[in-house]
PAMARBA-667746 format. One record per residue: residue number from 1; x, y, z of N, C-alpha, C in turn; chain. Coordinates in steps of 0.1 Angstrom, whole numbers, plus 5000, padded with zeros to 4 digits. Layout:
BEGIN
+-----+------+------+------+-------+-------+-------+------+------+------+----+
|   i | n_xx | n_yy | n_zz | ca_xx | ca_yy | ca_zz | c_xx | c_yy | c_zz | ch |
+-----+------+------+------+-------+-------+-------+------+------+------+----+
| NUM |    X |    Y |    Z |     X |     Y |     Z |    X |    Y |    Z |  A |
...
+-----+------+------+------+-------+-------+-------+------+------+------+----+
// end
This chain:
BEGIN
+-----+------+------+------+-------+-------+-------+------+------+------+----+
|   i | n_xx | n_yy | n_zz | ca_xx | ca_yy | ca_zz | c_xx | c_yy | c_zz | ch |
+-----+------+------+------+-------+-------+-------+------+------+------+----+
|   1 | 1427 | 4665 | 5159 |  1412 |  4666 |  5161 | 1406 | 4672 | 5148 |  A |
|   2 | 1412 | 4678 | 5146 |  1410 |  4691 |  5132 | 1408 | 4680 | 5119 |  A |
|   3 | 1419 | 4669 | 5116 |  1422 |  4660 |  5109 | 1404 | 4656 | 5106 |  A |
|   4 | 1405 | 4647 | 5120 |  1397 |  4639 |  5118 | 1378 | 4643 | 5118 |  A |
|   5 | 1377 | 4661 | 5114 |  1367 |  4664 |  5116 | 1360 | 4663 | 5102 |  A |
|   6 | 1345 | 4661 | 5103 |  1341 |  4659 |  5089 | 1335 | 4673 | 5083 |  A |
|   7 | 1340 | 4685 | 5087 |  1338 |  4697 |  5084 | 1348 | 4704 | 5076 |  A |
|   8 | 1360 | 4699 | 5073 |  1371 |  4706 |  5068 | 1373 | 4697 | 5050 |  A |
|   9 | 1375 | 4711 | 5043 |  1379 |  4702 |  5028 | 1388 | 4689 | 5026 |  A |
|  10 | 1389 | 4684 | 5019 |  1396 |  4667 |  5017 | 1410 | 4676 | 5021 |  A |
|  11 | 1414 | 4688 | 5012 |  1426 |  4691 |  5006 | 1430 | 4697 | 5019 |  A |
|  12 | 1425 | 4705 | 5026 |  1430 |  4709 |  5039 | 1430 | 4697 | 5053 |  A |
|  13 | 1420 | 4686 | 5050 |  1425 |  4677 |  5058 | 1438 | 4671 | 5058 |  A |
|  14 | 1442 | 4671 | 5045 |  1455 |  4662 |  5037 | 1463 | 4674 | 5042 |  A |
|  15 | 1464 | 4685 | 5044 |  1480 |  4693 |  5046 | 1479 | 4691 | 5062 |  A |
|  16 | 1468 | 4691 | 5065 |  1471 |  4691 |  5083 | 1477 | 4681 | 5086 |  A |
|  17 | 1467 | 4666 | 5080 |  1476 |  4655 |  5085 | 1490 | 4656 | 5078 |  A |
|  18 | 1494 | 4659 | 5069 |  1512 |  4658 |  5064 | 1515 | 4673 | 5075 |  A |
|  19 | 1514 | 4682 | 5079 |  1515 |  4691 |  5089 | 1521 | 4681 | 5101 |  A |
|  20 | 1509 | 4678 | 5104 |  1508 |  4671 |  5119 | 1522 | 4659 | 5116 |  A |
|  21 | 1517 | 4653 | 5108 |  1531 |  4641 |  5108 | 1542 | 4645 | 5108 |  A |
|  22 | 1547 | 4656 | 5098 |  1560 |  4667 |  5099 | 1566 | 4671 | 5110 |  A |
|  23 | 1558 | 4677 | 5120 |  1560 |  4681 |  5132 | 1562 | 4668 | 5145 |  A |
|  24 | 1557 | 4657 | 5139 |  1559 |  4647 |  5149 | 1572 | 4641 | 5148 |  A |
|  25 | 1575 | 4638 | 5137 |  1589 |  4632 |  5131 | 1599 | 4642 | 5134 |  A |
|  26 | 1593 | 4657 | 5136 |  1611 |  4667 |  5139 | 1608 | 4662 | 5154 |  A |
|  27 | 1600 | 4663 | 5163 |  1594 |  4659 |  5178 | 1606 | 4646 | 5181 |  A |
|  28 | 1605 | 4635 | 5172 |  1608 |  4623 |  5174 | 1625 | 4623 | 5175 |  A |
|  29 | 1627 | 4632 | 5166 |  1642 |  4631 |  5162 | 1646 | 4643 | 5176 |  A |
|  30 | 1644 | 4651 | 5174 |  1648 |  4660 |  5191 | 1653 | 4651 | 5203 |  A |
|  31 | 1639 | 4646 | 5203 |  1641 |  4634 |  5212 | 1653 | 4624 | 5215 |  A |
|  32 | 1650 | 4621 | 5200 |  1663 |  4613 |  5201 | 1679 | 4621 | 5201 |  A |
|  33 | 1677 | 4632 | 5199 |  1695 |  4640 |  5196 | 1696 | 4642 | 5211 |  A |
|  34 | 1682 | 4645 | 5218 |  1684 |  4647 |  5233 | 1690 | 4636 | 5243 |  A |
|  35 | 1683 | 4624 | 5237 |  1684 |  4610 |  5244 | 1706 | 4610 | 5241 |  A |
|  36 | 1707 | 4615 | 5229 |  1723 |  4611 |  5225 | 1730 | 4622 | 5232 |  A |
|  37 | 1728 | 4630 | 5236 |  1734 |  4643 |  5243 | 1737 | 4639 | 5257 |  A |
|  38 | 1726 | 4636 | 5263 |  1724 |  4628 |  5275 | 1738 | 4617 | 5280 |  A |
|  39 | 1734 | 4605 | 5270 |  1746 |  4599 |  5269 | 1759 | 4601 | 5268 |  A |
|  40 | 1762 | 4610 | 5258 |  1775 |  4614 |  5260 | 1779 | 4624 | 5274 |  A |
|  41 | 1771 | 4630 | 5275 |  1773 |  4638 |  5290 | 1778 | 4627 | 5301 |  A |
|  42 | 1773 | 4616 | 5298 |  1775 |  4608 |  5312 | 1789 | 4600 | 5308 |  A |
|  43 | 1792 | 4597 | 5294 |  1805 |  4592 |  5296 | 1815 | 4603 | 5295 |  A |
|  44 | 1808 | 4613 | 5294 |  1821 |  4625 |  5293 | 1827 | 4626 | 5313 |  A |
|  45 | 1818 | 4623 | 5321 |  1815 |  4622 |  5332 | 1823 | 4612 | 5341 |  A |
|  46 | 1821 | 4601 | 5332 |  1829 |  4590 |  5330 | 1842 | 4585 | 5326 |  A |
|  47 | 1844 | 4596 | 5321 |  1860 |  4599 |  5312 | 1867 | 4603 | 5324 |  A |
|  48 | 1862 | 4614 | 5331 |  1867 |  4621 |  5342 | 1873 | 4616 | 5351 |  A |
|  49 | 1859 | 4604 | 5358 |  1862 |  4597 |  5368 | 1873 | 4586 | 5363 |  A |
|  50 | 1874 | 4579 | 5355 |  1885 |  4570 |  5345 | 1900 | 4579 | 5351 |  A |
|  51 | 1901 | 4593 | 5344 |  1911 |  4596 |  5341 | 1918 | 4601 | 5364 |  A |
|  52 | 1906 | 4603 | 5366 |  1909 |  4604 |  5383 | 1917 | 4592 | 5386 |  A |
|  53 | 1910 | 4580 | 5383 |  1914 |  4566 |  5388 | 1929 | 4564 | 5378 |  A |
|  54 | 1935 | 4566 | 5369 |  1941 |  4564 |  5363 | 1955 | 4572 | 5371 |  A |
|  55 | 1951 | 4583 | 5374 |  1963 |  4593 |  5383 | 1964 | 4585 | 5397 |  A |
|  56 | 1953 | 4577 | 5402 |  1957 |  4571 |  5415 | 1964 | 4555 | 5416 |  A |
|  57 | 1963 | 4553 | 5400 |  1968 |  4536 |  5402 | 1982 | 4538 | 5397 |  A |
|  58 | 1990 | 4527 | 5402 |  2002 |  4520 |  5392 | 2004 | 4524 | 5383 |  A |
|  59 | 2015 | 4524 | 5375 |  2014 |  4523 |  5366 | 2016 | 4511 | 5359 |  A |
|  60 | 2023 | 4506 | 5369 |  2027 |  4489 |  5365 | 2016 | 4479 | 5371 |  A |
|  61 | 2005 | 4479 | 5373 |  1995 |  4475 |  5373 | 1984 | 4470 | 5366 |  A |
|  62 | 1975 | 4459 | 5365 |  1968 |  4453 |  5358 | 1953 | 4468 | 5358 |  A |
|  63 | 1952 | 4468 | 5370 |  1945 |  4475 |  5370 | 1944 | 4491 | 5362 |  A |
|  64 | 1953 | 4495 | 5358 |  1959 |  4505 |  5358 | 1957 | 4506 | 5335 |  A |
|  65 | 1963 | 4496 | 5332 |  1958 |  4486 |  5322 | 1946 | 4485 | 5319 |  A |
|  66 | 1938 | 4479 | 5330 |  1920 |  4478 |  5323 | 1913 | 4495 | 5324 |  A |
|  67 | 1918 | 4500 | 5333 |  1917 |  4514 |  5333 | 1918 | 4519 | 5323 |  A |
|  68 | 1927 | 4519 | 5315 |  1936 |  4528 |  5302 | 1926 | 4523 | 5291 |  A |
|  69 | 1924 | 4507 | 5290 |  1914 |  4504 |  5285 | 1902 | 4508 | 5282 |  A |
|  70 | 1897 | 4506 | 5296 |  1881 |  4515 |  5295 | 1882 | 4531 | 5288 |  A |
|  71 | 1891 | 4538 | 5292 |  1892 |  4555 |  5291 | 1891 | 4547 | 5272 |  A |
|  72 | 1899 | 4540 | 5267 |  1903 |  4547 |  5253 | 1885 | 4545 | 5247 |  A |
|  73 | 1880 | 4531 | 5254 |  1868 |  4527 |  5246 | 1854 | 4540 | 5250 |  A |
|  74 | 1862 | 4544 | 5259 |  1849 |  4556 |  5266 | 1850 | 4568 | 5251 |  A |
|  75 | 1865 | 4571 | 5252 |  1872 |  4585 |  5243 | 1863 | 4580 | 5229 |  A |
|  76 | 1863 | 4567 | 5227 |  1861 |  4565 |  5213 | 1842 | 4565 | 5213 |  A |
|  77 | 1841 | 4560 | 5219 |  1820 |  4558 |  5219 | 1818 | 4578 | 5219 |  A |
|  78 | 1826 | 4584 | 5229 |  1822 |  4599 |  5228 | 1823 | 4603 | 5214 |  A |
|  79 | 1834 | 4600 | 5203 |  1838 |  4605 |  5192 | 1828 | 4602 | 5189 |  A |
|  80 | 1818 | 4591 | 5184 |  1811 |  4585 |  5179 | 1795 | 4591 | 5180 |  A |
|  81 | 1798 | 4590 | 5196 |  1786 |  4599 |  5198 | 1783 | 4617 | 5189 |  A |
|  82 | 1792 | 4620 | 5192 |  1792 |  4635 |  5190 | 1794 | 4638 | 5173 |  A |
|  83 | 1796 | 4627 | 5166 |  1799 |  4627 |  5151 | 1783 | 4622 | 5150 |  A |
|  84 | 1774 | 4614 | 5155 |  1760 |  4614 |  5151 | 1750 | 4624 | 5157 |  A |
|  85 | 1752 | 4627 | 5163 |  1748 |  4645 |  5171 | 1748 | 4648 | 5160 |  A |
|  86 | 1762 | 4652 | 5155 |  1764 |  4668 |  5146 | 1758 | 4661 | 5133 |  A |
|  87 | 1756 | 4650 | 5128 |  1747 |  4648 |  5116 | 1730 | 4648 | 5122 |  A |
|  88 | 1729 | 4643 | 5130 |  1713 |  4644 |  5133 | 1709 | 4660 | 5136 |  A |
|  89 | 1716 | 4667 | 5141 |  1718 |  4682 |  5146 | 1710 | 4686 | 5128 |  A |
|  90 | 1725 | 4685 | 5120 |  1724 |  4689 |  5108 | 1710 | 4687 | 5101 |  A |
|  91 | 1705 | 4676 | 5104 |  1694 |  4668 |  5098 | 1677 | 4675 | 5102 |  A |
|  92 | 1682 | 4677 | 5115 |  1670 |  4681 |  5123 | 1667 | 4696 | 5116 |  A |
|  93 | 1681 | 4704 | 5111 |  1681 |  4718 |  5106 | 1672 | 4715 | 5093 |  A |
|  94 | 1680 | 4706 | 5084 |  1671 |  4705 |  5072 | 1660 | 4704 | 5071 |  A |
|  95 | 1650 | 4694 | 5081 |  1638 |  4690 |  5083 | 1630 | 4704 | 5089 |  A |
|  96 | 1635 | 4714 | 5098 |  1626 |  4727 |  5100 | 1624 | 4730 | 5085 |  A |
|  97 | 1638 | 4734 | 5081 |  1638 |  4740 |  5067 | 1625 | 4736 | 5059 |  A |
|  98 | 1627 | 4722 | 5057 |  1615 |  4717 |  5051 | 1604 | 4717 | 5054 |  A |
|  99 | 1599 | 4715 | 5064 |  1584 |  4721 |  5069 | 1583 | 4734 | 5070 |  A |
| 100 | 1593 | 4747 | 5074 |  1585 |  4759 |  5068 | 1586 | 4763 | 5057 |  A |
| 101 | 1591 | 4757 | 5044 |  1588 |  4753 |  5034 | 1576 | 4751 | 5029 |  A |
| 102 | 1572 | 4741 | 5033 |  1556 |  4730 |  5034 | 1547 | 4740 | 5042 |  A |
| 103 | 1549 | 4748 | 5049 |  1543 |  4756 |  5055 | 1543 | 4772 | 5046 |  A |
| 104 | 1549 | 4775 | 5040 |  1549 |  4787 |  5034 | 1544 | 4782 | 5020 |  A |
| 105 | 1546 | 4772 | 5013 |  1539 |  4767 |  5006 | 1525 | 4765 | 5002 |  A |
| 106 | 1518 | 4765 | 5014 |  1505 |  4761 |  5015 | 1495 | 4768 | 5010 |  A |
| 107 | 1482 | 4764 | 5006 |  1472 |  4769 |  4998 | 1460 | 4771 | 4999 |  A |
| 108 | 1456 | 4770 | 5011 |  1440 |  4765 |  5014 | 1429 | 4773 | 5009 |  A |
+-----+------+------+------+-------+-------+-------+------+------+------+----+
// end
């Protein structure tokens, strides 16, 4: 609202909107680390229920097989998952950094 008012200097309109944008993009990315947290919680969930069903089948079984299957491809999407976490995690740190930077920086 502030942005778009015709009362504020050019130069302080320009830091609010790069303000306002800064804060939307760390918003965006939370989002998304939350949306990946989420996910892995449910195949970790899923790992569980796998590894239940795996103690109750055959072992000489087909089933028993696609079972073992699914668990490895679950084990491996979790690696995956939790290795883009800990860089988006990482990323999201740098990006505060950077805006209270941009924020201590400022000059109006």
């Amino acid at each position: 609202m502030l942005v778009a008012s015709n009362e504020l200097e050019p130069s302080v309109k320009k830091a609010l909107a790069e303000l306002a944008s800064r804060r939307q993009a760390l918003g965006r990315r939370n989002t998304e680390v939350d949306k990946l947290k989420e996910q892995r919680r449910q195949l970790v969930e899923d790992e569980k229920r796998l590894r239940d069903n795996l103690a109750a089948v055959g072992r000489d079984t087909a089933l028993f097989k696609q079972t073992l299957d699914k668990l490895g491809e679950t084990e491996a999407t979790i690696t995956t998952l939790s290795t883009t976490i800990g860089k988006a995690a990482a990323e999201i740190e740098t990006a505060k950094e950077q805006l209270q930077e941009f924020v201590s920086a400022l000059t109006l």
